[in-house]
N, C-alpha and C positions, 0 to 999 in steps of 0.2 A: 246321458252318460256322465256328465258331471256331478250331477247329483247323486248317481251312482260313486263315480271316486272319493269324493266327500265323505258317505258314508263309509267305504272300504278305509279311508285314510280314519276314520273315527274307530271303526274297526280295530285296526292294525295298533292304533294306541291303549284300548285297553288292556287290562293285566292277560297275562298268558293263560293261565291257572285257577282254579275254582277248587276251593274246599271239598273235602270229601266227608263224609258225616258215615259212621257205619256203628250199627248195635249189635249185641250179640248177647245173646242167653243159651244157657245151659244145662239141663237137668240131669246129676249122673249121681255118684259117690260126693263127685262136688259141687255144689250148684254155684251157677257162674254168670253176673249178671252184668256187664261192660258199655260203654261207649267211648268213642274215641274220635279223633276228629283228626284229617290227614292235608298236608299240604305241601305239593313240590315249589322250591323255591327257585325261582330267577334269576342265581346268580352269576350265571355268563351273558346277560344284557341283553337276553332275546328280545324282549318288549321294544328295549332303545330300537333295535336294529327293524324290525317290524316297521316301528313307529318311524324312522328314518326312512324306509322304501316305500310307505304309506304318503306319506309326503310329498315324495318326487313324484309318485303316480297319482298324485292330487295336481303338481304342477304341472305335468306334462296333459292331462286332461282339460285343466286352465287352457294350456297353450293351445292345443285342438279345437277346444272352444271358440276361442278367438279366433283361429282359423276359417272356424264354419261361419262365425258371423261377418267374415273379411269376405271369403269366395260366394257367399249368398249377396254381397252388395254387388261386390264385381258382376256376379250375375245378372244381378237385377241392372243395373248400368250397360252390359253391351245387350240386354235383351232392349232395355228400353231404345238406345242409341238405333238399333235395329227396327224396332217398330215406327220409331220418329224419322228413318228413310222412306221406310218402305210408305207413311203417311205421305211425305213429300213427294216422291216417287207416284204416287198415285194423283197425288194434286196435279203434278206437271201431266202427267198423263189426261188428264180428264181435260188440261187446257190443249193438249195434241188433239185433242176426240172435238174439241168444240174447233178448234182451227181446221181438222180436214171436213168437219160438217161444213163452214163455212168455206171452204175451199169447194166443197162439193156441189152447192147452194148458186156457188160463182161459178162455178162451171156449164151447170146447167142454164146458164141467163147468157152465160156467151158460145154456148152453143146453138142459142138458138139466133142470136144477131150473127152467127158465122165466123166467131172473133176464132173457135179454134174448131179443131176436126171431131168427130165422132169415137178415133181410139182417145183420145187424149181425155173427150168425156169418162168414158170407161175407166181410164186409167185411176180420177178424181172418184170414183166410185169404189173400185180395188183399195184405193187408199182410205178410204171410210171404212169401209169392213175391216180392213188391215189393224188401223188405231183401236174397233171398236174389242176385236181380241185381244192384244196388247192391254188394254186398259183393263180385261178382263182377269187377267194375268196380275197387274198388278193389284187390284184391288184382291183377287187370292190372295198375294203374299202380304198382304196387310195384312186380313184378315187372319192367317199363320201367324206373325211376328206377332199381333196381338194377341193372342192365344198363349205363345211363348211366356211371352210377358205376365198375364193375367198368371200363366200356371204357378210364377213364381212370389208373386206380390200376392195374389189371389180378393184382389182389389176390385172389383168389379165398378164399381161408380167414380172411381177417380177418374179426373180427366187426365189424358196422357201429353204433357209437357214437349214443346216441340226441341230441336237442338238446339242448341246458344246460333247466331247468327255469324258471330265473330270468331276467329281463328279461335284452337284450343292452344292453352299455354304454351309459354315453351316449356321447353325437359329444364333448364338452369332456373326454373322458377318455385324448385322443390329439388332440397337436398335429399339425397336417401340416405337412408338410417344405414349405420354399419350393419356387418354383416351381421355381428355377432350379437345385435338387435332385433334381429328379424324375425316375426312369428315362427317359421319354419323353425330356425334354427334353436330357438329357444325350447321348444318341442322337442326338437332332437338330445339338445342338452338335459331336460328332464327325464329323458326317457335313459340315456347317457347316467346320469345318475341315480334314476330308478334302478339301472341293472347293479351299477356298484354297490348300491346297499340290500341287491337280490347276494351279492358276495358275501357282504358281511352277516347276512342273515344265514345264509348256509353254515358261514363259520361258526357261529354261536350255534348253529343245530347240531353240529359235532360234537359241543361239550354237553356231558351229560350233567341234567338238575337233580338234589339230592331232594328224597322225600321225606319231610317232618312230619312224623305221628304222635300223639298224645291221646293218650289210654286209659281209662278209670271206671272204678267199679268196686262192684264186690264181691268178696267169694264165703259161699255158708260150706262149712264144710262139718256136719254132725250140731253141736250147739253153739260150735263156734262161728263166729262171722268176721272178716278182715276184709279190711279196705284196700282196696290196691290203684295202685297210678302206673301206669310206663310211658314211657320216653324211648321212641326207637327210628334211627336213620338208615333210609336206603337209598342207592344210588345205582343205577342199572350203567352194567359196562359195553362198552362199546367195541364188545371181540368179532361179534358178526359181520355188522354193517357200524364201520367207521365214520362214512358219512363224504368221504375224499370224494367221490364219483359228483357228488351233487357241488360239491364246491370248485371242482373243474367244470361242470355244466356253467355254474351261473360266472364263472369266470371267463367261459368261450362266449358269455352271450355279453360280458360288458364289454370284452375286446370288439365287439360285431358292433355291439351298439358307439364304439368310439369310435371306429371306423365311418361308421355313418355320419356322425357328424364329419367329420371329415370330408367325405364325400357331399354332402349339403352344401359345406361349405362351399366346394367347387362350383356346383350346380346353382348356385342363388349368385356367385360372383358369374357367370358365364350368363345364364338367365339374366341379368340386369344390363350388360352389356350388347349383347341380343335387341333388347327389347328399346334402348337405347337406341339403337344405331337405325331402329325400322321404326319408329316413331321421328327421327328426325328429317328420316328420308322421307316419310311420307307425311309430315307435316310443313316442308319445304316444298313437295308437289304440292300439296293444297296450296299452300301460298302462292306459290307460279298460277296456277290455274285462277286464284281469285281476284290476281293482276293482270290476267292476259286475255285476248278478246275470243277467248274459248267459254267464258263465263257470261257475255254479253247476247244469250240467249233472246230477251224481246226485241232487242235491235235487228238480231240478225232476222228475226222470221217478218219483222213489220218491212225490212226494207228489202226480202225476199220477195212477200205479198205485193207488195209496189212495185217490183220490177215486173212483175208474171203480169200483174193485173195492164201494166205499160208495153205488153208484148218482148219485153228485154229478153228474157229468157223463157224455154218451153217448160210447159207442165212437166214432163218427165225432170228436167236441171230441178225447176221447182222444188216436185216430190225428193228427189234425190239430196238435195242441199236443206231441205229442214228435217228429213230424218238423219243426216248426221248433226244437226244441230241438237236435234231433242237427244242422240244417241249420246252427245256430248255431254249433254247438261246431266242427262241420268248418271254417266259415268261421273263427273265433280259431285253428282251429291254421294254417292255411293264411295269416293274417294273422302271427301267430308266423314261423311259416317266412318269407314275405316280408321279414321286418322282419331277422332274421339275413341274409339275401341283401344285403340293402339296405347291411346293418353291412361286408360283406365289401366290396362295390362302394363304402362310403367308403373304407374301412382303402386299398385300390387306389387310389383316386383320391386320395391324402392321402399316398400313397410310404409307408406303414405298413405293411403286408401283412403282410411277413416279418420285420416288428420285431415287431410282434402275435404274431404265431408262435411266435416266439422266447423272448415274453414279457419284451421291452425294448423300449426307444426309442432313437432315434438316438443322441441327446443321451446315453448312456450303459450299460454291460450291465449295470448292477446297477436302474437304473430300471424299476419293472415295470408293464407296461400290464395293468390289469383286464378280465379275461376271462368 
């Protein structure tokens, strides 16, 4: 598509008009032998105006561009963020599947010293089949989120990068670009003035070009022979179609296209604010959660195992208290992962993206945004 604008905008700047070349011969009383050469001229500035709406639909093409290569990262970033759970998600899971195996392993050794009853063996068995579907589950949605992923990057041999380990920024550690900065908006204002110079182009198609002819030759008329030259100006009038209809057209479409920005406007200030307020809220859960004994996962299951194993508590309290603990830890990493999603969906909505990236800021390349 850009390559295409390019070319339209190269287009739009050449001359309007192209020479006409016409011969004429004659055989009668008079013989008549001519050529002449014809050319309307330009002088109501249609090229300018062309060449002017050529331009703004080169830059708003630009701006789309940029676009696409902004919501392809973002994409590629919560697919990835999404695959790097659902990897984790399965880790812990495969260590749920190897703790009910050995919970299983342990049961059966103190069933037979009479340490516990026969349902409660059963019960250590349910819970092995239980884990081994679960796991099965999640290793699907690996396999899906990489799938995702691969369809975007189309990467096949790279290895996939897990999550940062540490909290994702905060939101005050990247200013956002004004509004009137913003890929979106900048599109909108191209396009904005794509339609006013669709205006000016209409108006200049109202006025009519006069056409320059130049004419020469010669005429035999009996023995004699005369050279002749003319010089002749037309200008075609404009009683049918004046041209008013299309100049209110492209004048309804630049009112629509201001409007729109307008409405952008609204949409990327309310968008940013949105996006703001659920990145902070959910990167303050994460942090509650990465401070609080919700997050202390091998703790809780080594010193759940040592109570069971001490008779403290029964196999069912057992099963029952480490599958809310695994239920817990899936949920922080899946809160985790949300909360990078969220970071990525400001850095976008903030015109930061690919300053982030970069590992700058607008405002300068040696400024570096923390990652």
């Amino acid at each position: 598509d850009l390559d295409a604008a390019q070319a339209r905008a190269r287009a739009a700047a050449q001359p309007l008009y192209n020479p006409s070349l016409s011969l004429d011969a004659e055989n009668a009383d008079v013989n008549r032998r001519t050529a002449g050469i014809s050319l309307p001229l330009d002088l109501s500035g249609k090229r300018r105006a062309r060449a002017s709406q050529g331009e703004a639909d080169l830059r708003a093409a630009e701006a789309a561009y940029n676009l696409v290569r902004r919501d392809v990262a973002a994409r590629w970033l919560k697919a990835w963020s999404t695959a790097a759970l659902a990897a984790r998600q399965s880790e812990l899971g495969q260590r749920r599947l190897t703790l009910m195996q050995r919970f299983d392993d342990l049961a059966a050794q103190r069933l037979k010293v009479g340490d516990i009853s026969s349902p409660e063996r059963d019960l250590a068995g349910l819970a092995l089949g239980e884990a081994q579907v679960q796991q099965a589950t999640l290793a699907s949605n690996e396999a899906a989120a990489r799938a995702a992923l691969l369809a975007i990057s189309g990467d096949q041999g790279a290895a996939l990068p897990p999550l940062p380990k540490g909290l994702s920024p905060a939101a005050g550690s990247v200013t956002p670009l004004p509004v009137d900065e913003l890929p979106e908006l900048r599109q909108s204002r191209a396009q904005q003035a794509s339609a006013e110079a669709g205006v000016q182009v209409a108006r200049r198609a109202r006025i009519p070009d006069p056409t320059l002819s130049l004419t020469g030759g010669q005429v035999r008329s009996g023995p004699r022979t005369d050279q002749v030259i003319g010089l002749s100006v037309s200008i075609p009038l404009p009683v049918l179609n004046t041209g008013r209809a299309e100049v209110d057209a492209a004048r309804a479409e630049a009112d629509a296209a201001a409007a729109g920005v307008r409405s952008r406007q609204f949409v990327l200030r309310a968008g940013l604010q949105e996006v703001q307020a659920r990145y902070a809220a959910l990167r303050g859960a994460t942090e509650a959660f990465r401070s609080g004994r919700a997050a202390a996962f091998e703790d809780r299951t080594a010193l759940l195992e040592k109570l069971w194993r001490a008779g403290e508590i029964s196999t069912s309290d057992y099963l029952v208290q480490l599958k809310q603990s695994l239920d817990t830890a899936l949920s922080g990493q899946e809160l985790e992962s949300q909360t990078w999603q969220t970071w990525f969906d400001y850095l976008t909505a903030a015109g930061r993206l690919t300053d982030w990236l970069d590992g700058r800021t607008q405002d300068g390349p040696t400024q570096e945004i923390s990652r």
